[in-house]
VOGU-3710 file (C-alpha; in Angstrom, 3 decimals, decimal comma):
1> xxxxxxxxxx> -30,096/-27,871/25,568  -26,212/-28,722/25,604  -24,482/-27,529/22,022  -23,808/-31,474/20,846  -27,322/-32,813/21,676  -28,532/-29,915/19,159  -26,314/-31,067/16,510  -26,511/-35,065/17,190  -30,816/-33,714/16,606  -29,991/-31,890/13,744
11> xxxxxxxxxx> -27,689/-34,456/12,010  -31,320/-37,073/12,616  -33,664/-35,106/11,381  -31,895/-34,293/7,740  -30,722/-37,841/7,847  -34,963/-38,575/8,230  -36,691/-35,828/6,143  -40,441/-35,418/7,672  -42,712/-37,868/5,665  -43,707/-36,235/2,617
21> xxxxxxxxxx> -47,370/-34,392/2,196  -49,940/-35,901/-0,273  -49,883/-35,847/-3,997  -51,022/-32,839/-5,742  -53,338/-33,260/-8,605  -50,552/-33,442/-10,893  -49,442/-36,442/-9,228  -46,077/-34,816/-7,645  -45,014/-34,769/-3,501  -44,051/-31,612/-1,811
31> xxxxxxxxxx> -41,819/-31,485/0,904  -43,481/-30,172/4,297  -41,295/-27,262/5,620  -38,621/-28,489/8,294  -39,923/-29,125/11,764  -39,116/-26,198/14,223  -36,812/-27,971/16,274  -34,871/-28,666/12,475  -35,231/-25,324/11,588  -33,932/-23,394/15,060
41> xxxxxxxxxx> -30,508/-25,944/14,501  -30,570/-25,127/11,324  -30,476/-21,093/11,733  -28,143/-22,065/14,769  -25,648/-23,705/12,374  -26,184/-20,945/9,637  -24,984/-18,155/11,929  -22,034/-20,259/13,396  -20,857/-21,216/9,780  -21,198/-17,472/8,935
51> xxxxxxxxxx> -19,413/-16,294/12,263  -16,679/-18,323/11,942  -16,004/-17,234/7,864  -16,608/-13,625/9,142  -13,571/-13,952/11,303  -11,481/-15,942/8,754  -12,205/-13,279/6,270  -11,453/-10,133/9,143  -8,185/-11,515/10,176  -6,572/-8,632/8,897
61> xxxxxxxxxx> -8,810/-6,609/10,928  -8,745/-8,301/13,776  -4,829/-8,451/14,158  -5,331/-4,220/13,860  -7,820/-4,716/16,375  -6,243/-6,493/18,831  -3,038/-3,962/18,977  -5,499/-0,765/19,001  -7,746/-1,870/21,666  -4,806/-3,068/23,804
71> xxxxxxxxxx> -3,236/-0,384/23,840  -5,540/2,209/23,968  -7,314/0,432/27,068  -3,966/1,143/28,574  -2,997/3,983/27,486  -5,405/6,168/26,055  -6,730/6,882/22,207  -5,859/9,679/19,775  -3,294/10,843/17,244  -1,313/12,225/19,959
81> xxxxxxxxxx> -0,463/8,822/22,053  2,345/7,007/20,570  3,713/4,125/23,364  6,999/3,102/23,300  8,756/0,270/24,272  12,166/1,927/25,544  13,920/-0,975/27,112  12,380/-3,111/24,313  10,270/-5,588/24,139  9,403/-8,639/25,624
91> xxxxxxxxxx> 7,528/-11,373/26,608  4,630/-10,196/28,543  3,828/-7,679/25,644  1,290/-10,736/23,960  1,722/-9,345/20,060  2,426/-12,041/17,131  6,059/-12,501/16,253  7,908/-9,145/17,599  11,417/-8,176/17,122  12,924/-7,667/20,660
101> xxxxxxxxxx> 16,164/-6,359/18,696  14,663/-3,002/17,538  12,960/-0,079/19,480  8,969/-0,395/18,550  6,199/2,701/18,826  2,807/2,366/17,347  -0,239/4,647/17,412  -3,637/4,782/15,871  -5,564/7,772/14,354  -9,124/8,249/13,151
111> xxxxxxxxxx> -9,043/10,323/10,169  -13,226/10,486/10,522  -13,034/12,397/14,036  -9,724/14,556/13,502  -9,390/14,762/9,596  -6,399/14,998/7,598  -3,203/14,639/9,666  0,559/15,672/9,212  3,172/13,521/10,129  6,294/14,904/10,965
121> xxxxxxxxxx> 9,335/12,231/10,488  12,728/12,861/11,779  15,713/12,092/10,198  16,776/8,403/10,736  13,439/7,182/10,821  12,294/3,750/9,764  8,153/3,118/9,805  5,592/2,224/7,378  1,480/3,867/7,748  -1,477/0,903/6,988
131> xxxxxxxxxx> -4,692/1,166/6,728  -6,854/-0,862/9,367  -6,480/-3,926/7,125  -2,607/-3,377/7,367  -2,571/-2,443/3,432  0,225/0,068/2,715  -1,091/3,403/2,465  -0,123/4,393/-0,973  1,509/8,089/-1,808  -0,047/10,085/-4,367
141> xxxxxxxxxx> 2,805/9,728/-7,640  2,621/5,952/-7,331  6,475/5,335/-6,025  5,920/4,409/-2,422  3,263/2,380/-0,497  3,193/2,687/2,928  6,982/3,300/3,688  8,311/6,372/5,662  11,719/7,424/6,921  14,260/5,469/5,686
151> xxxxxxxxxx> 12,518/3,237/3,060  10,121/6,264/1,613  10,382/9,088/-0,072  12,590/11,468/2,234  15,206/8,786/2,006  15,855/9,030/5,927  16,457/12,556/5,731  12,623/13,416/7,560  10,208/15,433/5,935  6,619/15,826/6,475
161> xxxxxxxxxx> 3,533/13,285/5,403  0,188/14,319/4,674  -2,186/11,261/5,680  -5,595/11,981/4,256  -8,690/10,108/5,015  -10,941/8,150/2,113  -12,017/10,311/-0,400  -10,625/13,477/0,014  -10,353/16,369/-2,552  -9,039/19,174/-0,735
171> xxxxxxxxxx> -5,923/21,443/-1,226  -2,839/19,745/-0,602  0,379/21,354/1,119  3,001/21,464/-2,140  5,537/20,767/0,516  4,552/16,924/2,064  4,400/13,474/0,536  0,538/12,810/0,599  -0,873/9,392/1,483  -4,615/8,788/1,062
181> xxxxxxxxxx> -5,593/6,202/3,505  -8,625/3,781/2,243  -10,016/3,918/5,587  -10,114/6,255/8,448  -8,508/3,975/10,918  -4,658/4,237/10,567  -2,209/2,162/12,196  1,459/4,067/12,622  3,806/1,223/13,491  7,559/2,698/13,831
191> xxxxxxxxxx> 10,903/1,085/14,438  14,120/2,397/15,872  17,405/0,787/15,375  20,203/0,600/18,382  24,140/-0,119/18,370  24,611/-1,294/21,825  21,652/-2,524/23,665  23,358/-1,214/26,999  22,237/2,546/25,815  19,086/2,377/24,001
201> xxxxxxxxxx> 17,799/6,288/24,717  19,472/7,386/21,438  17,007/5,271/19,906  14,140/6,305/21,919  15,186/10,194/21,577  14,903/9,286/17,554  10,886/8,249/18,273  10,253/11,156/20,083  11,275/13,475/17,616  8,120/11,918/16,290
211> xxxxxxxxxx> 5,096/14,541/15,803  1,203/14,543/14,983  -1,243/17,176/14,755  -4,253/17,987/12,046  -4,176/19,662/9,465  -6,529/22,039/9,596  -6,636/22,391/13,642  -8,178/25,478/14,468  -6,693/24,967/17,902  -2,847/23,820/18,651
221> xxxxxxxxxx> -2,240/20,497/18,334  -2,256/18,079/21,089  1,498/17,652/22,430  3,085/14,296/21,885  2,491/11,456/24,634  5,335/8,872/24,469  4,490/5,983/27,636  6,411/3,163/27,902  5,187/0,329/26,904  7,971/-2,080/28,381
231> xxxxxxxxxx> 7,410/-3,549/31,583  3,776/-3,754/30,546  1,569/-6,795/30,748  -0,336/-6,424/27,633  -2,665/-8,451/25,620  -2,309/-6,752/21,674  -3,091/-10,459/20,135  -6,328/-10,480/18,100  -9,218/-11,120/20,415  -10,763/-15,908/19,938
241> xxxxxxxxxx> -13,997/-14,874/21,947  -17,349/-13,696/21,215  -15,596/-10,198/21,993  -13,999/-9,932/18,038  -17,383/-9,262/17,114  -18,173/-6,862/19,361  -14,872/-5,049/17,762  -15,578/-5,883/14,554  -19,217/-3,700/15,112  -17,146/-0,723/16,516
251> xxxxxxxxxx> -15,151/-1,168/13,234  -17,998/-1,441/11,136  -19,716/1,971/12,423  -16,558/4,237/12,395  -15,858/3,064/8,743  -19,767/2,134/6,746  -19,359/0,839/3,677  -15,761/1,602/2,604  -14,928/-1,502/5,587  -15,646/-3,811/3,111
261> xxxxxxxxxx> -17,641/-5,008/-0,765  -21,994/-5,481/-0,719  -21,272/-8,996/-0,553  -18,812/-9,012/3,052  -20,727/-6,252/4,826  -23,911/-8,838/4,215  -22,157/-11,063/6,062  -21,627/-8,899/8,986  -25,223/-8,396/8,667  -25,532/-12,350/9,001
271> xxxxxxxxxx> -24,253/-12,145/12,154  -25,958/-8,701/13,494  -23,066/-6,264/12,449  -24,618/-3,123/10,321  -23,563/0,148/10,378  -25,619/2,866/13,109  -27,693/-0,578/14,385  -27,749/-1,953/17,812  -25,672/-5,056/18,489  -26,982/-6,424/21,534
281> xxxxxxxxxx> -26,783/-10,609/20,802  -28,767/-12,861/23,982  -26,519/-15,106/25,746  -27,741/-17,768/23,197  -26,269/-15,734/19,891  -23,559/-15,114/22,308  -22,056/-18,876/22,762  -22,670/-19,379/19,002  -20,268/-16,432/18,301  -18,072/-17,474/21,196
291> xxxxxxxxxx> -17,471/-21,113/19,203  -17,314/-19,424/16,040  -14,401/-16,931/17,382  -13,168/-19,980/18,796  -13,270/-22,003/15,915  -11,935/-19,660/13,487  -8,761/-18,468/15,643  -8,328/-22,288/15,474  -8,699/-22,742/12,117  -6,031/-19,765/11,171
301> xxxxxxxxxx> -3,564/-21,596/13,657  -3,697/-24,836/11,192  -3,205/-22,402/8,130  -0,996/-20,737/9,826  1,872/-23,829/10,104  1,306/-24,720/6,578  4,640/-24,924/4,114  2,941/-24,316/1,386  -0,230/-22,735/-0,013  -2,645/-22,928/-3,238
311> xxxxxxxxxx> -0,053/-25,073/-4,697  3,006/-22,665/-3,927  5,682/-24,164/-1,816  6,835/-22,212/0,757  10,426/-22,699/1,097  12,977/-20,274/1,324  15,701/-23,136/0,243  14,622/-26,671/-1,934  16,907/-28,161/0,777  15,999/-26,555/3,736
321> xxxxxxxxxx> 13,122/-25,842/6,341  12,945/-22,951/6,533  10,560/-20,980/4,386  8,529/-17,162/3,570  5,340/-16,476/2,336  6,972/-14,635/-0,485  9,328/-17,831/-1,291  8,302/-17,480/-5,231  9,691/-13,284/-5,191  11,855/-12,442/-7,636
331> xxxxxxxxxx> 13,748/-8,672/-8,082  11,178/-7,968/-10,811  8,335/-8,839/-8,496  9,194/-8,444/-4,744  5,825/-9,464/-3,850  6,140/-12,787/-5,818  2,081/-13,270/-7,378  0,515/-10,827/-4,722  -0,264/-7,124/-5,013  -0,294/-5,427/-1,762
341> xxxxxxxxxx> -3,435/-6,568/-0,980  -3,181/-10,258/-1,413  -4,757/-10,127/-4,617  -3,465/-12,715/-6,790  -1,795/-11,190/-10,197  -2,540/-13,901/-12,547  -5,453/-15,331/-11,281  -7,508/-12,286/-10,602  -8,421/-13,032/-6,579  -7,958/-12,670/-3,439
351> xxxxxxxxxx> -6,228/-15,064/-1,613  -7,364/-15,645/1,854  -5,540/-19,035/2,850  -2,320/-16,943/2,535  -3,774/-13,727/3,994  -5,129/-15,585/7,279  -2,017/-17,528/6,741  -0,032/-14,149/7,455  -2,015/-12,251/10,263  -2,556/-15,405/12,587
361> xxxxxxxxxx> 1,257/-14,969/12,892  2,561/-12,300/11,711  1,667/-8,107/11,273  2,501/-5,244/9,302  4,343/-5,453/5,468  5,172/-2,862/3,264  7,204/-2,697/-0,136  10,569/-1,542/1,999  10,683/-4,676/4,003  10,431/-6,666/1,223
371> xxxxxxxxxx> 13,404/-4,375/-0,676  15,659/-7,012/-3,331  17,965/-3,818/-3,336  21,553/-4,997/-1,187  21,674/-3,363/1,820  18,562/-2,488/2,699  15,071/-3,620/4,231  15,107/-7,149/5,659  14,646/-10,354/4,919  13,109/-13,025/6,917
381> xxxxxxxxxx> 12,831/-16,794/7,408  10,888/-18,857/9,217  11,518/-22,645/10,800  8,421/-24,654/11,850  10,261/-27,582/11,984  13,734/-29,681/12,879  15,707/-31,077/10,246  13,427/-34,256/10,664  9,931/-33,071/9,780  9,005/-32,741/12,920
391> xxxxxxxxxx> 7,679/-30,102/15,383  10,034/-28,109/17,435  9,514/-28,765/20,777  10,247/-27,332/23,820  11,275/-30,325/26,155  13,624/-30,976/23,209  17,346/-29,904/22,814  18,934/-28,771/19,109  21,283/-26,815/17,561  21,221/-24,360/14,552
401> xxxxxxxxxx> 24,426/-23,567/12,555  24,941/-20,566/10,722  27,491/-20,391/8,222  30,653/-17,731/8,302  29,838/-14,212/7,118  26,420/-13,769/7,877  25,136/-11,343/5,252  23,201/-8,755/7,419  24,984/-5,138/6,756  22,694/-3,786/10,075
411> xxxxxxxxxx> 22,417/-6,943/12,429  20,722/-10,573/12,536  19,061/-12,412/15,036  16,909/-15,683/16,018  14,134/-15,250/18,540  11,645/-17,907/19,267  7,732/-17,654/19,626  5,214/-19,344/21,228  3,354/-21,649/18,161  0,032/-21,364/20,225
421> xxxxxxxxxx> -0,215/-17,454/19,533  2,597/-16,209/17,962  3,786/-14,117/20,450  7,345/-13,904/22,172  8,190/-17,791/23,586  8,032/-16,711/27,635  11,591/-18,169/27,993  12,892/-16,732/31,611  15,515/-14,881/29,457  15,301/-11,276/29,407
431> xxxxxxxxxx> 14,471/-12,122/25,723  13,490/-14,768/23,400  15,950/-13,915/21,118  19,955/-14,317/20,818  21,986/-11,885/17,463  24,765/-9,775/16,107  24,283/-7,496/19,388  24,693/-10,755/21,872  27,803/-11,390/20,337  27,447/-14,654/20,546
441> xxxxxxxxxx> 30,995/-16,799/20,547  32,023/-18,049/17,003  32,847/-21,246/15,531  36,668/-21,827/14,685  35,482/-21,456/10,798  34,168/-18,086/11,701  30,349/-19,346/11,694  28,090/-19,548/14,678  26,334/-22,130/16,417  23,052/-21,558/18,381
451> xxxxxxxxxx> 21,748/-24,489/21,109  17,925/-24,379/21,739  16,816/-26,566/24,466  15,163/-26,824/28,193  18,993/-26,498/29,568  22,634/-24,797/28,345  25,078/-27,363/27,012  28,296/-27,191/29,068  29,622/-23,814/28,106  27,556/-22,771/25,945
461> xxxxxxxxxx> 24,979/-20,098/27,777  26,368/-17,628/25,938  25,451/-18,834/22,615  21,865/-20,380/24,064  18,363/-19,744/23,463  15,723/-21,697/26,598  12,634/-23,411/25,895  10,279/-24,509/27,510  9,487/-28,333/27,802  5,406/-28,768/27,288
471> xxxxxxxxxx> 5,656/-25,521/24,624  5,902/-26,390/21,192  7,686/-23,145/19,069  8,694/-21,752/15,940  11,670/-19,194/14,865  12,035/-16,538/12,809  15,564/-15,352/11,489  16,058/-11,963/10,383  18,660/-10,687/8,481  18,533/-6,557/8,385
481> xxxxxxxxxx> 20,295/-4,876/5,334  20,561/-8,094/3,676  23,376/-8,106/1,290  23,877/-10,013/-2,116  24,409/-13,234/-0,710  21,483/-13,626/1,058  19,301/-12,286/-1,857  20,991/-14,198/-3,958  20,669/-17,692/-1,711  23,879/-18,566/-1,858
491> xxxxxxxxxx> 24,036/-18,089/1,574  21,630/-19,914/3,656  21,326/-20,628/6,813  21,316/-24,712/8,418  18,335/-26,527/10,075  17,773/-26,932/13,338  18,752/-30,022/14,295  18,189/-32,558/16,967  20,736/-32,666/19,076  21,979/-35,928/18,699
//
């Protein structure tokens, strides 16, 4: 029976309860039980309604998800296997929101299988270690969460890290910073930074330094595996099909009950998801949790393009449109009314509007890339929308003006991505993003003025970013070692504007 004939039948029969039974002696009806046709919609709904919250609630997880499996279809699994993208990365690398400007590696360990690892950082290093809901693995001490390299505890000088798994209460080296992971899937995502983007191996020589290996191998460790990941068509965006679940049970079984609280695994359970059981849905169960994925990936899309949240505006500026999800952040609380893991200071819960809100778009956060300290970190911005209100659109041509002095110590860019998924807008430029390394040509005031449209205005190709007429887009501008200025707002960045 088609999916809306079993609603339009479902929506009749509650609207016409069966006709009640007789009396009882105590002169009071009682409701016969719902026909079985009402009853089979009704379970139908039930586990759609709980499939579709399920995924809501795992968005976290299924952004990890969607990298790991990826890339480990391609690639391989295990600590040792750390791709690369050397010539950077673009387009047809499917990820939400990258930076094309940077070098990226990222690898995935399971602390369950090959127990406590060591993490040797080289000097120069910038990365942050989550756990497989992207929360900031925090270091034993209390100072750092998550951060390595440059924005941890060796201060860019390298060192070593001890990454232990849940629950550990072994002997620790006196010599490494120890991090104790809340789950034994952990997601290494590192970034290397490049001068001139015509000789990027001094970059890539800087990730390779990287090394892995247990801590308590009784055999040598594995050696270091660093393919490249550019070049690669690769699909790292969480999974809108029935197949989330079917990740979300592989989840569920390497981590048991620290996943998630009594209440959330039960609603894995809801849907068949339980920890050493078979998950084997029939092609019925199967559609329902193919609309749910559907639904939900949907659903986090709408949240997604929301300005503000709970009641918090999201703007960056009261008179621009561009805004953060950390618009509210002050010095004395970087992290604005959030702790690290979305939890809600004040108000004592979690919010999951601004958590989906994040991880439909967006990975990865840590304490050092939210840094108010001048100089360092980065800040980011994000435009939905022209100076008018309305959607930017690909079929339509504007400009973006940034003022003189541009208050990025490191470098600044603006890339574009595709508002269906997040990832990199597919452009035909080598890359959807124009910066400080483009050199782009400045404005007799010393500012600089970006066109993003279909087609170059006359002279202007070098200071252009395409689009793509029929693709609606958003863009992110990053600032890296903001300085006072632009922690400070009184620097601040124009709309984009129809061109007129």
């Amino acid at each position: 029976m088609k999916r809306w004939l079993l609603w339009t039948l479902l929506a009749l029969a509650l609207a016409c309860p069966p006709a009640l039974a007789a009396s009882d002696e105590r002169g009071q009806d009682s409701a016969r039980r719902p026909a079985d046709i009402t009853a089979n919609a009704l379970r139908d709904q039930l586990l759609l309604q709980r499939a579709t919250q399920v995924y809501l609630w795992a968005m976290p997880l299924l952004n990890t998800l969607g990298m790991k499996t990826g890339l480990e279809q391609r690639f391989g699994a295990g600590y040792d296997i750390m791709p690369i993208w050397k010539k950077r990365l673009d387009a047809k690398t499917l990820i939400t929101t990258p930076n094309s400007d940077v070098l990226y590696a990222m690898g995935f360990a399971d602390l369950e299988r090959d127990g406590p690892l060591v993490f040797e950082a080289p000097p120069g290093l910038q990365g942050v270690l989550l756990d497989v809901w992207q929360n900031p693995i925090p270091a034993d001490g209390g100072a750092f969460y998550g951060d390595i390299g440059l924005p941890g505890p060796d201060a860019g000088k390298g060192g070593k890290y001890l990454i232990l798994p849940p629950g550990y209460v072994g002997v620790t080296p006196p010599d490494h910073y120890v991090y104790r992971s809340a789950t034994n899937t952990v997601f290494i995502f590192l970034r290397a930074f490049y001068q001139d983007p015509r000789d990027l191996s001094p970059a890539v020589s800087l990730l390779e330094q990287v090394r892995i290996r247990p801590l308590n191998g009784a055999d040598a460790p594995r050696p270091m595996v660093f393919p490249d990941a550019s070049d690669e068509a690769l699909n790292l965006l969480p999974r809108s099909d029935a197949g989330a679940f079917d990740d979300l049970k592989q989840l569920a079984d390497r981590e048991g009950t620290g996943l998630a609280d009594p209440d959330f695994l039960g609603m894995l359970a809801g849907v068949g998801i339980v920890r050493g059981q078979p998950f084997t849905p029939d092609d019925r169960t199967r559609g329902i949790l193919d609309e749910a994925a559907q639904t939900a990936y949907a659903m986090s899309r709408a949240i997604g393009f929301q300005e503000s949240l709970g009641g918090r505006s999201l703007r960056a500026y009261p008179d621009r449109r561009w805004i953060h999800p950390l618009a509210d952040a002050t010095p004395e609380h970087p992290l604005g009314p959030f702790d690290l893991g979305w939890m809600r200071h004040a108000e004592g819960y979690r919010d999951l509007d601004a958590r989906i809100w994040y991880f439909t778009n967006y990975f990865s956060a840590s304490p050092g890339m939210a840094s108010s300290t001048p100089g360092q970190g980065a800040k980011y911005v994000i435009c939905f929308t022209d100076s008018d209100g309305a959607t930017l659109s690909g079929g339509r041509s504007y400009r973006l003006r940034l003022p003189a002095d541009i208050p990025a110590a490191n470098f600044w860019s603006v890339t574009l991505y595709d508002a269906a998924n997040g990832s990199g807008l597919d452009n035909g430029q080598p890359f959807p993003s124009l910066g400080a390394h483009d050199a782009p040509r400045p404005d007799a005031d010393g500012g600089t003025t970006l066109h993003l449209g279909p087609t170059a205005p006359t002279g202007e190709r070098r200071n252009w970013l395409a689009t793509v007429p029929g693709k609606d887009y958003f863009a992110v501008l990053r600032l890296y070692g903001p300085t006072r200025a632009a922690l400070d707002k009184t620097w601040k960045p124009g709309d984009i504007e129809p061109a007129r």
